[in-house]
C-alpha positions, 0 to 999 in steps of 0.5 A: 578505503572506509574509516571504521569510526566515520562508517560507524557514525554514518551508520547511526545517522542511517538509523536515526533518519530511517527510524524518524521516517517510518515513524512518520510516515505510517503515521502520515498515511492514516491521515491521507488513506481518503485518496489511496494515489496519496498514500503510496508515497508514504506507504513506500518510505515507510516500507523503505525506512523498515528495510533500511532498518531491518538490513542495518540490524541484520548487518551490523556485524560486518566490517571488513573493507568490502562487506562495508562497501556492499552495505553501503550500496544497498543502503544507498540504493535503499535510500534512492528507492526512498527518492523516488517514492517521494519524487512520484508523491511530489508529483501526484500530491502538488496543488493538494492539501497533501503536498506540505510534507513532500519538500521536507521530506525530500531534503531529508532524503538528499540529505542521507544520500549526501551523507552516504556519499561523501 
């Protein structure tokens, strides 16, 4: 059912996305922590980002068919969690100074979860 090598590969691409956004998601929440309701977007992905990392670190051992399947799912609930974060950023933070970096970061996003779904 899943391919070792294009798990494995889909695994990295994981880690580098979620490492990109905790990365620059804490790093976006100093320069709005002026309007708290501005902040919890990046807040969340930060913290989303971490859990996607630390779960991918404390299971990188697994690879038998059904515990890449549960890995799978959680990461991409994880990263619909991350979705939603950024939907409700989207919408408080439209027609601010804060709203550039919400469209990116949500093509970002659909961009993992179309990488872990196909």
């Amino acid at each position: 059912m899943f391919d070792d090598a294009k798990w494995s590969a889909r695994r990295r691409v994981f880690a580098f996305f979620a490492v990109f956004l905790a990365i620059a998601m804490l790093l976006d929440v100093f320069g709005e922590a002026d309007v708290l309701s501005h902040a919890v977007d990046e807040t969340g992905l930060a913290a989303v980002s971490i859990a996607i990392l630390i779960y991918l670190a404390l299971s990188a051992r697994r690879n038998s068919t059904k515990e890449i399947a549960v890995q799978r799912l959680v990461i991409l609930a994880l990263v619909v969690a991350a979705i939603a974060f950024q939907v409700y950023g989207l919408f408080v933070e439209f027609g601010t100074e804060d709203f550039g970096d919400d469209i990116p970061v949500l093509i970002g996003l659909v961009l993992m979860l179309i990488n872990g779904l196909v």
